[in-house]
DSSP file (Angstrom, degrees, kcal/mol; ACC not computed):
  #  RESIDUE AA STRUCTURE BP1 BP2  ACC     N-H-->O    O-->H-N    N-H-->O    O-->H-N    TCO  KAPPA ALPHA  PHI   PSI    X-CA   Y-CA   Z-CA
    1    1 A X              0   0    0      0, 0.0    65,-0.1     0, 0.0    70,-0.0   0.000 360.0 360.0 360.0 133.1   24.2   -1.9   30.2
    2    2 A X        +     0   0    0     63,-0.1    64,-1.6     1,-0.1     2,-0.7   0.943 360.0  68.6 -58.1 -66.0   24.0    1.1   33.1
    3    3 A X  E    S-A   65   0A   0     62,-0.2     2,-0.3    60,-0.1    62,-0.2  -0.358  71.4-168.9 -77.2 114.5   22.1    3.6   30.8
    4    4 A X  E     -A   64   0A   0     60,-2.4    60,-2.1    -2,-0.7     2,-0.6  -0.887  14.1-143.8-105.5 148.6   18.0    2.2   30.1
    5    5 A X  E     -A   63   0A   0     -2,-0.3     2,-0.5    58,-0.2     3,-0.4  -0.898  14.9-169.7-132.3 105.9   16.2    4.0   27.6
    6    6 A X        +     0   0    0     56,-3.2    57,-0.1    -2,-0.6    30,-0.1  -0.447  35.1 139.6-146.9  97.9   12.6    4.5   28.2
    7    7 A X  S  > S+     0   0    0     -2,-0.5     4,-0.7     2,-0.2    -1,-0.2   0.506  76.0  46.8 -85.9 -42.4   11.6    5.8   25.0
    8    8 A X  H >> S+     0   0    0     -3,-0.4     4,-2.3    28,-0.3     3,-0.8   0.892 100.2  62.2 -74.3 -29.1    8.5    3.7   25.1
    9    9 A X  H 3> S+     0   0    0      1,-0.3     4,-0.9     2,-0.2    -2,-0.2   0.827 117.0  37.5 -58.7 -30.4    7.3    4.5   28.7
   10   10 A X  H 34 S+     0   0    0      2,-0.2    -1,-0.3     3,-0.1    -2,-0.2   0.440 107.2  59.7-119.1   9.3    7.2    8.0   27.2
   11   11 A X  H XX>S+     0   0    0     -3,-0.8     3,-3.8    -4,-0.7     4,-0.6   0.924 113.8  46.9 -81.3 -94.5    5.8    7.2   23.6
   12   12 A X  H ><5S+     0   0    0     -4,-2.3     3,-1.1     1,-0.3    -2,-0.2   0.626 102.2  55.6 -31.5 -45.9    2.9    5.7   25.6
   13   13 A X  T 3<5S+     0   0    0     -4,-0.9    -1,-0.3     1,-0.3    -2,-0.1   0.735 116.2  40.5 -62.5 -33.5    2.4    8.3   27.9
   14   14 A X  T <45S-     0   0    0     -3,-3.8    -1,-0.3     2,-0.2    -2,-0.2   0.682 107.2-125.7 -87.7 -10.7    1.9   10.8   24.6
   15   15 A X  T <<5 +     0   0    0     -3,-1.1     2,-0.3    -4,-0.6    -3,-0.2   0.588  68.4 111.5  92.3 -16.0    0.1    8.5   22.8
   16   16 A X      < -     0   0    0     -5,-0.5     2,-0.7     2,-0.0    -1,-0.3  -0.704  55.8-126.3-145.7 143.1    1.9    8.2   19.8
   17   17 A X    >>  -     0   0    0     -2,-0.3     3,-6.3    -3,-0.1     4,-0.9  -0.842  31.9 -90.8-124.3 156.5    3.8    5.6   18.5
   18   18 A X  H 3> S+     0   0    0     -2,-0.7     4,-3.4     1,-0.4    -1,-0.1   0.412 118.4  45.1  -8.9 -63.3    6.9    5.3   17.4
   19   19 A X  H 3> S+     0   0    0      2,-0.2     4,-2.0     1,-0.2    -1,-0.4   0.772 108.6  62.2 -53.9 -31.1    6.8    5.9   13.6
   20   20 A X  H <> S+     0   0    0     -3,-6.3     4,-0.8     1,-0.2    -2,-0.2   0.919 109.2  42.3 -73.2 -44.7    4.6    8.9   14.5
   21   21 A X  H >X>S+     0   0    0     -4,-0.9     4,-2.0     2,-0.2     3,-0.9   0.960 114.9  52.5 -63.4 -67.7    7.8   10.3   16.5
   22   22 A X  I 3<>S+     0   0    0     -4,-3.4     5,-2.3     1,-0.2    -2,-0.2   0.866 109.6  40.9 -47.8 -36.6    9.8    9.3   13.9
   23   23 A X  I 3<5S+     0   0    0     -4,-2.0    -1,-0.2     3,-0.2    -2,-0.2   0.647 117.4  51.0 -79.3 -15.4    8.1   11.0   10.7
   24   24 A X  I <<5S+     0   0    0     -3,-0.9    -2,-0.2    -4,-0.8    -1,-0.2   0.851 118.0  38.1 -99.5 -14.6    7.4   14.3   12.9
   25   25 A X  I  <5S-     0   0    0     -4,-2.0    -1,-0.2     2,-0.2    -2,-0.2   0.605 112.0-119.3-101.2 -19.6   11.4   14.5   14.1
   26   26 A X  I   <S+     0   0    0     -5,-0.6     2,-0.5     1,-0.3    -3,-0.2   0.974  74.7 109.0  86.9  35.6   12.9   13.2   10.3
   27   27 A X      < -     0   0    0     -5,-2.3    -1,-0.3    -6,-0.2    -2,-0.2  -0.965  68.0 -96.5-132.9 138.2   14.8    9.8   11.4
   28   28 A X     >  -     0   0    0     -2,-0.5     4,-2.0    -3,-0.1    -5,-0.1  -0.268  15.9-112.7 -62.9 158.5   13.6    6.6   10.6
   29   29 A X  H  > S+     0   0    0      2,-0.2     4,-2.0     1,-0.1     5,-0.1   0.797 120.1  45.1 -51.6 -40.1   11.7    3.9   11.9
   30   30 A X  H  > S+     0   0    0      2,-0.2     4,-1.0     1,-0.2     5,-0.2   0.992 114.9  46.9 -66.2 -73.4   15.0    1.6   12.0
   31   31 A X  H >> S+     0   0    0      1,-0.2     4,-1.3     2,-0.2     3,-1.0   0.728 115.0  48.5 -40.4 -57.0   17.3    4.5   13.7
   32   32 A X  H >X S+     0   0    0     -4,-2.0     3,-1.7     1,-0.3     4,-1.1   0.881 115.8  45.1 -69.9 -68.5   14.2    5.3   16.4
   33   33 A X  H 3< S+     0   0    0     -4,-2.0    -1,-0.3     1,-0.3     4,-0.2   0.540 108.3  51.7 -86.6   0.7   14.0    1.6   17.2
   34   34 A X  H XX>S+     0   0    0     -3,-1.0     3,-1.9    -4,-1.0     5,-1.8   0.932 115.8  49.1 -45.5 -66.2   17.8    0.8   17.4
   35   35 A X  H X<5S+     0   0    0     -3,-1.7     3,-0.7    -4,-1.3     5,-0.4   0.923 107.4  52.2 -56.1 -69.2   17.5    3.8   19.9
   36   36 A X  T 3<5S+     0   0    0     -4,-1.1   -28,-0.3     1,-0.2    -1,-0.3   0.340 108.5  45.2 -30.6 -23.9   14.5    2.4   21.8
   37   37 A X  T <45S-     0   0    0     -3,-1.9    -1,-0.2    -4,-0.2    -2,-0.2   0.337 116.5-113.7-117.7   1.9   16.0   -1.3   22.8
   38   38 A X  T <<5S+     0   0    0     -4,-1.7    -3,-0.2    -3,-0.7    -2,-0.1   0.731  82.2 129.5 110.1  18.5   19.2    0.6   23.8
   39   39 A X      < +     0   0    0     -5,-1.8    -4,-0.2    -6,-0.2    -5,-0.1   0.613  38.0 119.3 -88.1 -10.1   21.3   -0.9   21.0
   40   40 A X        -     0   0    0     -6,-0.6     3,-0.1    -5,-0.4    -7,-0.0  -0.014  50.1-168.2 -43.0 152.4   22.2    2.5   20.3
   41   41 A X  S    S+     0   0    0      1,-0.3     2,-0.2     0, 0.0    -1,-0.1   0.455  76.7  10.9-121.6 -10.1   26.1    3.0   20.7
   42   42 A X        -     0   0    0      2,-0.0     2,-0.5     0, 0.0    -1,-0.3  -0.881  54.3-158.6-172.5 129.5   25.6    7.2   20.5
   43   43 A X        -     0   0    0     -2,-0.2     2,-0.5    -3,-0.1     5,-0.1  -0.962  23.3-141.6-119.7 129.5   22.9    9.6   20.6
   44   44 A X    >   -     0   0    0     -2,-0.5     3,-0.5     1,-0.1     4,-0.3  -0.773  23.5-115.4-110.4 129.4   24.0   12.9   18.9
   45   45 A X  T >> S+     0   0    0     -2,-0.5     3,-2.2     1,-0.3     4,-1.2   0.654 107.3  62.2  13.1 -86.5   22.5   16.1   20.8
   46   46 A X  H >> S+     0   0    0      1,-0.3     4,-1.3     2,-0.2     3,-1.0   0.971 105.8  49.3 -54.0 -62.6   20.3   17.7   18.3
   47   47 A X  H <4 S+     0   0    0     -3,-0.5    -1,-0.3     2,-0.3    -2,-0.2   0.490 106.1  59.2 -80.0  11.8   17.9   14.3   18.3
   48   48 A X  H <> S+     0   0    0     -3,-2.2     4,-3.1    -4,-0.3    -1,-0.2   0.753 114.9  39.0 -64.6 -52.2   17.9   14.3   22.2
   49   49 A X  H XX S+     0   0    0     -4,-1.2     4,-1.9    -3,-1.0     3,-0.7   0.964 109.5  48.8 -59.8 -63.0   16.5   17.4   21.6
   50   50 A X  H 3X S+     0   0    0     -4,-1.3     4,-3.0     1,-0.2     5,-0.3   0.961 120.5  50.0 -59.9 -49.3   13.9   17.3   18.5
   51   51 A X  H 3> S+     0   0    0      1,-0.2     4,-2.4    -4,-0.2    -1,-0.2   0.899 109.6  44.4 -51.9 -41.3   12.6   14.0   20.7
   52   52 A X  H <X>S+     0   0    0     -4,-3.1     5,-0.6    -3,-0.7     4,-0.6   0.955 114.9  58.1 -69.3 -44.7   12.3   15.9   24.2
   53   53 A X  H  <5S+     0   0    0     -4,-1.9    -1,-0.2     3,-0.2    -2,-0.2   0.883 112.8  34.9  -3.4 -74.8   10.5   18.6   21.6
   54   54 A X  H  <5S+     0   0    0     -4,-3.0    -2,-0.2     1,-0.2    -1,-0.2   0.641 121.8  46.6 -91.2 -17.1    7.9   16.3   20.5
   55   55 A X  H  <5S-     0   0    0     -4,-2.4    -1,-0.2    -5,-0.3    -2,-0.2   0.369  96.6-137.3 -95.5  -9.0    7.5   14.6   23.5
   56   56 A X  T  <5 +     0   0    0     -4,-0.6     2,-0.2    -5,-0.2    -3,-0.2   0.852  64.8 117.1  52.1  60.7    7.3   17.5   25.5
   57   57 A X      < -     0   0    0     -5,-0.6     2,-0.3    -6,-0.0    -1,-0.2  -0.874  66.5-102.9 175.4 144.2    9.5   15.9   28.0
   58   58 A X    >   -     0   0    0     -2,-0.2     3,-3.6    -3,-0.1     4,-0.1  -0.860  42.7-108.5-110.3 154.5   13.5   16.5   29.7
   59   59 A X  G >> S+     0   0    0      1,-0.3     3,-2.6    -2,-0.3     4,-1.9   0.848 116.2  66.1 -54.5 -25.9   16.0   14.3   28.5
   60   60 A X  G 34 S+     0   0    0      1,-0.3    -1,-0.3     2,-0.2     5,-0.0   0.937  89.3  68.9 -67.0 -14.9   16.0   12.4   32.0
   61   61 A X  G <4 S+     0   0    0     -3,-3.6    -1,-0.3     1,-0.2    -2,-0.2   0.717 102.0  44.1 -80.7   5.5   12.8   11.4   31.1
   62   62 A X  T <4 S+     0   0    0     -3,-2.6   -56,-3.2    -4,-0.1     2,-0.2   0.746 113.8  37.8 -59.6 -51.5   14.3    9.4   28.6
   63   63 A X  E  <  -A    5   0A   0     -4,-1.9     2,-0.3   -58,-0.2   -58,-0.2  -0.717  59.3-161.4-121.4 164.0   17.1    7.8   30.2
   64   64 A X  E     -A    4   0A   0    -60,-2.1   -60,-2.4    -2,-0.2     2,-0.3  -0.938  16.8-129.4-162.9 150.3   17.7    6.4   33.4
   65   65 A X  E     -A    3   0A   0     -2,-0.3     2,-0.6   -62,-0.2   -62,-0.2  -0.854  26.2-175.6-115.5  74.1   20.8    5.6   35.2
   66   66 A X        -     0   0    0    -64,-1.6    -2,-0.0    -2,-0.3     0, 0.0  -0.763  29.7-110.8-109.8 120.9   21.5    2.3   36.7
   67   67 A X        -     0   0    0     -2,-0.6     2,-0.4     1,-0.1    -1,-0.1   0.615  30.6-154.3  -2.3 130.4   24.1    0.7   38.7
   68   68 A X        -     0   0    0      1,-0.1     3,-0.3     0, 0.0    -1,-0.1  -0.970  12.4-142.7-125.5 144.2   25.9   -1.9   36.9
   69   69 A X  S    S+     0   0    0     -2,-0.4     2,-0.3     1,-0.3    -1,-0.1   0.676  95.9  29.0 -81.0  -3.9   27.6   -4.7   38.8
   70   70 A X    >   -     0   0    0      1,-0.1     3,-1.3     2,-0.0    -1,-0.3  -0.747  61.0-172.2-159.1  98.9   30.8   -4.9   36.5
   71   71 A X  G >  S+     0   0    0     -2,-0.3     3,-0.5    -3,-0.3    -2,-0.1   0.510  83.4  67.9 -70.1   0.1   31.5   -1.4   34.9
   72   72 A X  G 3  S+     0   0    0      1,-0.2    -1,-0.3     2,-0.1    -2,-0.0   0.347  81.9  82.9-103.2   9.8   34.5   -3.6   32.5
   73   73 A X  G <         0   0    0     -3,-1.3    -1,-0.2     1,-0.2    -2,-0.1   0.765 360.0 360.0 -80.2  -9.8   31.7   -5.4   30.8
   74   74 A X    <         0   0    0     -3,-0.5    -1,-0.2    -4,-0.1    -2,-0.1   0.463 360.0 360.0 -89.2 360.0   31.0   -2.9   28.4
């Protein structure tokens, strides 16, 4: 996968874990940690935002963009 999700790097960095994030935004623990190993297939707008919110944070500091050697794998 191109797009890595580092949802924990920045979890840590606040302090706060994962359920904490979850109960103060309104998604569950399952949706967050779907989100978090990158198994996600779509992340809808508004919960880029409430997370960048609570994390005090810009969406790049979520996601990260890297070269994939065979863009037809997906």
């Amino acid at each position: 996968m191109a797009i890595i999700v580092n949802l924990d790097m920045m979890l840590a960095k606040r302090k706060m874990t994962s359920l904490e994030l979850a109960q103060r935004i309104g998604m569950t623990q399952a949706n967050l940690s779907i989100l978090k190993t990158g198994k996600a297939k779509a992340v809808r707008m508004t919960t880029i935002d409430l997370i960048c919110r609570e994390l005090q944070c810009q969406p790049g500091d979520l996601f990260e963009y890297v070269e994939d050697d065979d863009p037809w794998k997906r």
